[in-house]
N, C-alpha and C positions, 0 to 999 in steps of 0.2 A: 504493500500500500504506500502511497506518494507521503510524503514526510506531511502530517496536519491536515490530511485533508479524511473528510466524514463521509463515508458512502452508507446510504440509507437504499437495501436491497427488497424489493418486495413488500414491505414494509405497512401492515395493518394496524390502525389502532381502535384499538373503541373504550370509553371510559364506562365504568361499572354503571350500571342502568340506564344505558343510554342504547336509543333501539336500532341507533345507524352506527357505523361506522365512521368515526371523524374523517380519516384518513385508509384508502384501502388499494392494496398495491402496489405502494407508491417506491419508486426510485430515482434518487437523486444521489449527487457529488457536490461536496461546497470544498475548496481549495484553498492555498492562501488568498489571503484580499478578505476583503468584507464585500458581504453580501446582504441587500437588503430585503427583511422579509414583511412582504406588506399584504391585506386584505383587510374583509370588515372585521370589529369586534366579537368578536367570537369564533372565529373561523378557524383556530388552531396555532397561532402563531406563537403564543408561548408554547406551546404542545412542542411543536418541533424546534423550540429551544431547549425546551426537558429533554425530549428525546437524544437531541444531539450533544446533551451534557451528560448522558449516562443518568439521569435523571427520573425516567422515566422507562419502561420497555416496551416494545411492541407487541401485541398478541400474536400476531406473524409475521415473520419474515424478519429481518435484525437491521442494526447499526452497528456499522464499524466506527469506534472513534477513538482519538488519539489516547494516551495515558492521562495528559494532565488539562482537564478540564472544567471552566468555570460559567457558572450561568448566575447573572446578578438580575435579580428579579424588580419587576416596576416597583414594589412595595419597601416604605424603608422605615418599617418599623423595628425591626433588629437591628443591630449592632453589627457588622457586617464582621463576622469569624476572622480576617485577615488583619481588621484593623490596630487592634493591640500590637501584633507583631510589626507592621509599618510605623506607626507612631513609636516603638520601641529599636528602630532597626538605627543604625549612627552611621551606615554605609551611605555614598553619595549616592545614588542610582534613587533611594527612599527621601534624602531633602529633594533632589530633584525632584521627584514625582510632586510631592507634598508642596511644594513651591510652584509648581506649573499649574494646580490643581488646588491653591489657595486652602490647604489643610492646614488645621492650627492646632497645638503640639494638646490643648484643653481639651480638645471637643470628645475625647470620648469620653472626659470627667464629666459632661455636661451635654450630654447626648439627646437627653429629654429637653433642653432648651433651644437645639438647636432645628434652625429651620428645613425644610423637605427638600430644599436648594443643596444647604448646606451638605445634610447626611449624604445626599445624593451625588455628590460628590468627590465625599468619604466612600461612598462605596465602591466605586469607579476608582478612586487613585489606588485603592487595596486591593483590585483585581488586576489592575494594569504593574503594579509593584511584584505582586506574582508572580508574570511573566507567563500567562499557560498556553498551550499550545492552541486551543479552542477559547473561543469568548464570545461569550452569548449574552448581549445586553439589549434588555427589555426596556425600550422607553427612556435611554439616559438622558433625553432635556424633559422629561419632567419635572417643572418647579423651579430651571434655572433661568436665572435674567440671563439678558444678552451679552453681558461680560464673562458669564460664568460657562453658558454656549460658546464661545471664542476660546474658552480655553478647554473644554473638554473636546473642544475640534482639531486642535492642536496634541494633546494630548492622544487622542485617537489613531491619530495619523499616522504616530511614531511605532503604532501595533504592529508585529512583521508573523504575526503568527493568521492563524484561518476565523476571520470575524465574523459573525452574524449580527445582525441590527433590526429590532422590531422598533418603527420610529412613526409617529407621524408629523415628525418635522422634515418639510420635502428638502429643505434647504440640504440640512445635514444628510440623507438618502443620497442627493444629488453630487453634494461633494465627497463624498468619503466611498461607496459602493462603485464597482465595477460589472456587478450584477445584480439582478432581483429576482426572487421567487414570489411568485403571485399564486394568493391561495382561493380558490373558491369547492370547498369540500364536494366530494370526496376526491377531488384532484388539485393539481398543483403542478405547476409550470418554471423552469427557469428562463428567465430570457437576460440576453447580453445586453448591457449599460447602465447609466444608475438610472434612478427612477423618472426621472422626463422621457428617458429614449424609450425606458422600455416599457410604460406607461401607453408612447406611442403607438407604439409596436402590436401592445394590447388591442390596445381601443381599433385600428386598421386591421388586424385579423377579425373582433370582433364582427366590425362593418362586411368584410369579409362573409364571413359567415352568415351573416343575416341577409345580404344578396345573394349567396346559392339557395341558403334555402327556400329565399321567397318565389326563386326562378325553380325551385327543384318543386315548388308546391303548386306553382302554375303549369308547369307539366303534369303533376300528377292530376289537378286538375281537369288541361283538357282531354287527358287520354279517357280518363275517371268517365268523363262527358261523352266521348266516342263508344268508350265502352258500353256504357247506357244504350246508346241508341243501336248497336250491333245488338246488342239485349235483347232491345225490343222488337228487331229483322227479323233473327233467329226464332224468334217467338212465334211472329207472324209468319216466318214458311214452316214451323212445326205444324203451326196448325192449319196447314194449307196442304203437306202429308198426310194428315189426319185423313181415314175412312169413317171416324167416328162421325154420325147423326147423318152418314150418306144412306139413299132407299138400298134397300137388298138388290133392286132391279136396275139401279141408276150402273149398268154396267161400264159408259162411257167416263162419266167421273171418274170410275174406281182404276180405266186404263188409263188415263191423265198422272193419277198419283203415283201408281205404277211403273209410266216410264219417267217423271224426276226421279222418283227413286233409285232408276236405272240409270239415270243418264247421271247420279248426283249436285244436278243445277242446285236445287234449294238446300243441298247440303255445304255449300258453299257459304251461307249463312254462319254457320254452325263453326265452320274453320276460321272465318274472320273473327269472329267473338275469342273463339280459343285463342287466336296469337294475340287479339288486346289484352284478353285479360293475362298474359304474361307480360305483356310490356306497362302495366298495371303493377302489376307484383313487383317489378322491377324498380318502377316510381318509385313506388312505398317504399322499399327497402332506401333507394339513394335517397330522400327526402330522412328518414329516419336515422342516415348514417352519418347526419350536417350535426351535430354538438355546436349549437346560439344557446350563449351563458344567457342566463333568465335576470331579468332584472325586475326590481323594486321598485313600487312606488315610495319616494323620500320626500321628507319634510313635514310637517306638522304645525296645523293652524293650534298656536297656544291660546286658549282661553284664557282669560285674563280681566280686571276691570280697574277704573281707577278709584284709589278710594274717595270717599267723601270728607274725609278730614281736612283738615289745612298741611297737616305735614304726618308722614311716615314716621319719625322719630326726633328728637329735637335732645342733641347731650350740650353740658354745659364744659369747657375745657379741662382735661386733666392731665396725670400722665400714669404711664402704663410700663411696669415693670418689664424687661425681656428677658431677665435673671444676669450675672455676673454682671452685673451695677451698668449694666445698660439699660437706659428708659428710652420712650417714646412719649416728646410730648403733643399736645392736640389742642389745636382752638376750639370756642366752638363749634358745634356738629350739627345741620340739620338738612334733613332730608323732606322733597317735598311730595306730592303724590306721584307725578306724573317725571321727575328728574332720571336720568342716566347717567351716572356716575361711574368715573373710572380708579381705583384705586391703586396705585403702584407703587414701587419703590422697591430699591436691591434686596439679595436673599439676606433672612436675618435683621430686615429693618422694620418688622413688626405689625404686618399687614394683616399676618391671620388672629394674632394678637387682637387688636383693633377690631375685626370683623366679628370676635367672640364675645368684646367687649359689647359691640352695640347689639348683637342678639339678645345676650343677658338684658338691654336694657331698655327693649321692644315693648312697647304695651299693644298690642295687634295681636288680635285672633290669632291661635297657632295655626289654623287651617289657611289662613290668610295668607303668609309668609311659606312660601318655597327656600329652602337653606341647603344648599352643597356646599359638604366640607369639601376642603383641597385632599385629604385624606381617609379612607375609610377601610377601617383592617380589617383583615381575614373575617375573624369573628363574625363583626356589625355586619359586612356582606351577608353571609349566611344566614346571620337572620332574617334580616331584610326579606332575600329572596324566600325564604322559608314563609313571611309574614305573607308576602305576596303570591303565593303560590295558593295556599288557604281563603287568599280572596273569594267572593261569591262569582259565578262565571260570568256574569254582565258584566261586571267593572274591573276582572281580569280579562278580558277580550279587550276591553276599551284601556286599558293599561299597555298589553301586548301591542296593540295596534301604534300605539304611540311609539315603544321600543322597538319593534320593524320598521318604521319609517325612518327613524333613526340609525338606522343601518344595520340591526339586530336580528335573527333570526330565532324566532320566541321560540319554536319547538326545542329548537339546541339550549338556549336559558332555562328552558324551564328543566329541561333533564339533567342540569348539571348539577355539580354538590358544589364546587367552586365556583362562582361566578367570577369574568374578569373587572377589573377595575371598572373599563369603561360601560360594562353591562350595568353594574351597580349604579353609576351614575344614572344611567338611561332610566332604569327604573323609578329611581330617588325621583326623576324631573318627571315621567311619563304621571307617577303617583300626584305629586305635587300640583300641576298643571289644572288635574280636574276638577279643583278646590276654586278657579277663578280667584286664583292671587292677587293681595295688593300690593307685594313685594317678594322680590326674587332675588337673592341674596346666593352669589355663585362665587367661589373660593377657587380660581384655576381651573374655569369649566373647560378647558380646551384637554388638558391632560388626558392619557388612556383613552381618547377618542382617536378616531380613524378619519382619514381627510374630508368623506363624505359625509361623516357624520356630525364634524366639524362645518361643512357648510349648510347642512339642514338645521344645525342646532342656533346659528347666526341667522337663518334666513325665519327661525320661526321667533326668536326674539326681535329680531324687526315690526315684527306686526302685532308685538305683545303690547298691550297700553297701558299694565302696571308699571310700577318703577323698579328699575335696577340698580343693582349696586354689584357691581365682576370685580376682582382680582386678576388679573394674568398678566406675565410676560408677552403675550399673543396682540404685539401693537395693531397689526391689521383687524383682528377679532376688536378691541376695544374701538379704533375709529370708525368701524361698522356703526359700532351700537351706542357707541355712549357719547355725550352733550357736553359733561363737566369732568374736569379731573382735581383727585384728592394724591398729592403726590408726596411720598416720605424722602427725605436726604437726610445724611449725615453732618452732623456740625464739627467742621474742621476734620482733626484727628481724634476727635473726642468718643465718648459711648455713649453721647445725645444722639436721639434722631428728632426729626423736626417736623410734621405734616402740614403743610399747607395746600389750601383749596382756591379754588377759581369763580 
């Protein structure tokens, strides 16, 4: 086997109570370089990062993979097992890393205080300090501003071992991949380039595909149509052979029939019908053997209203602990019905802080207020989905329908026992929505989503007429949707942060 590189032979998976198979048959090679693996949430894409990290086994058929393999998951609520050893290591190779990768020598004293930015990039400089032959990373700009993107693109770069990348940041697919695997269950595709070419590539085979088969359905059509009327020929000289309801004594009739018989004229009927309906047969088969990927309807009209109050919430300035003697301080805060507000500022400068701070401090119906956290762990997912599964089946239909248009495919969510990040999300909002919100309170809504679901989830907040308030590094997602910004800086060199609003 070539030094680093994954062959995935024959290779079946299905997860316990699940009535399909995720994946079936499937064979692939990933090499050195990085490889981007993209499709909708839920399609399998952390599956065959398990897979490909020994992580996980196939029910049939196997993975070859190298000795030394890592796979750093979207989720960063542990403490990533390598980091004690990097923070404790005095060789240059680990200040390097930690330096390029803004690690500070505290943070795993203070790990609970640090931000999803931060960790997240704790956990990245620990897997890249490693060195392993395989790296499998799920989602690594999740939660980073664009300084912290810059350097983990840097960082990246300098991998010379066999990469995979689950991302839906196109930028980073773009620059850093050399190929992509495109997943649409129970199959999956490699194609050469990063992800614009091979995006292309997609979408022009697709089109592809959807012109034979409309031209293969209009053949089968008109033969379908000829065949018909040879039907009804053949029909009309059988019953033109027919002796039946002739007199006993109509002898000349009976020699009429006689000699077609003889001479086979109206059996001629009979042979043209037989060679359509094999060029028939033939249709069908070629029209059945065109594979056009099925598509979804996307997007989702959010119900919503504005309230009738004068304002959403109204705080008077304070300031707000970030732990190790960093604050956050705040002017007044008010929020009005119908505002769109954008909150931002670098990792660690206290936005989700802030965000928890004005929930607590919400006087507004709790059915009122939709809330996505920027995180939600193992656990809460599962209940969630568990909560929502028990739903009555009207208002789980009408829950599912929102998480399919979101680019979900509800039968696979609901069979799972894991759901992925961005499922949870879909649900959290699909639930929320139906309540006609007077505020939508989203913490990093871009995260653990997939491109198109990224543009359904922006195109159904467009038409929403409550008020927002986002969190994200996703500048193009904030200038979509939001009117005002609330922006955090650092003062000086100091462990002040500052927010001011517009």
């Amino acid at each position: 086997m070539p030094d680093n590189t994954i062959i995935f032979q024959n290779v079946t998976f299905l997860y316990d109570g699940a009535a399909e198979p995720l994946f079936r048959d499937l064979s692939l090679q990933f090499s050195r370089g990085w490889t981007g693996i993209v499709g909708a949430n839920g399609v399998g894409k952390s599956t065959i990062l398990k897979l490909s990290s020994g992580l996980l086994e196939p029910r049939e058929g196997r993975v070859i993979i190298p000795e030394f393999t890592l796979y750093c998951e979207q989720r960063t609520d542990e403490i990533p097992a390598l980091l004690t050893d990097l923070l404790g290591a005095a060789d240059s190779e680990s200040y390097r890393i930690r330096d390029r990768l803004g690690v500070e020598d505290d943070w795993l004293e203070r790990w609970e205080t640090l931000s999803h930015g931060e960790r997240k990039r704790a956990q990245i400089a620990a897997a890249l300090w490693w060195k392993p032959e395989v790296l499998a990373l799920d989602e690594p700009t999740n939660h980073l501003d664009a300084q912290a993107q810059e350097m983990l693109f840097s960082a990246l770069q300098g991998f010379n071992g066999t990469g995979l990348l689950v991302s839906h940041d196109r930028e980073l697919l773009d620059d850093l991949c050399s190929q992509c695997l495109f997943i649409e269950p129970p199959d999956a595709i490699i194609r050469p380039g990063n992800y614009s070419a091979s995006l292309e590539q997609t979408e022009q085979d697709n089109l592809s595909a959807q012109r034979s088969y409309a031209n293969a359905k209009q053949d089968y059509n008109r033969i379908k149509h000829e065949a018909s009327r040879r039907r009804s020929e053949a029909s009309q000289a059988d019953r033109k052979r027919s002796k039946k309801g002739i007199a006993r004594n109509d002898h000349d009739a009976k020699a009429k029939i006689d000699a077609a018989r003889l001479t086979g004229k109206d059996g001629d009927a009979g042979k043209r019908l037989s060679q359509m309906e094999g060029r028939l047969s033939q249709a069908r088969e070629k029209m059945s053997g065109i594979e056009v990927k099925k598509t979804y309807t996307m997007g989702i009209w959010m119900p919503g209203e504005k309230s009738k109050r004068d304002t959403l919430f109204s705080l008077p300035d304070g300031i707000l602990s970030l732990g190790e003697k960093r604050e956050l301080h705040y002017p007044d805060l008010l929020m009005k019905p119908d505002d769109r507000i954008a909150l931002t500022g670098v990792n660690g400068s206290g936005k989700s802080t802030l965000i928890k701070h004005i929930m607590e401090s919400l006087n507004l119906p709790d059915d009122k207020v939709v809330y996505i956290p920027q995180e939600i762990d193992l656990g809460s997912s599962q209940d969630i989905l568990n909560w929502a599964k028990g739903l009555p089946p009207e208002r789980l239909g009408r829950m599912m329908t929102v998480v399919s248009r979101l680019g979900s495919r509800p039968h696979r969510l609901l069979e799972s026992t894991e759901p992925s990040p961005g499922e949870i999300r879909k649900v959290l909002l699909a639930v929320g929505i139906a309540n006609m919100p007077h505020l939508i309170v989203m913490d990093e809504p871009t995260n653990h989503l997939d491109l198109p679901s990224i543009e359904s989830l922006e195109d159904a907040l467009t038409d929403c007429p409550c008020g927002l308030l986002l969190v994200s590094h996703d500048r193009r997602f904030l200038e979509a949707l939001t009117e005002k910004r609330w922006s955090i800086s650092e003062e000086g060199m100091t462990s002040k942060y500052i927010l001011e609003t517009d």
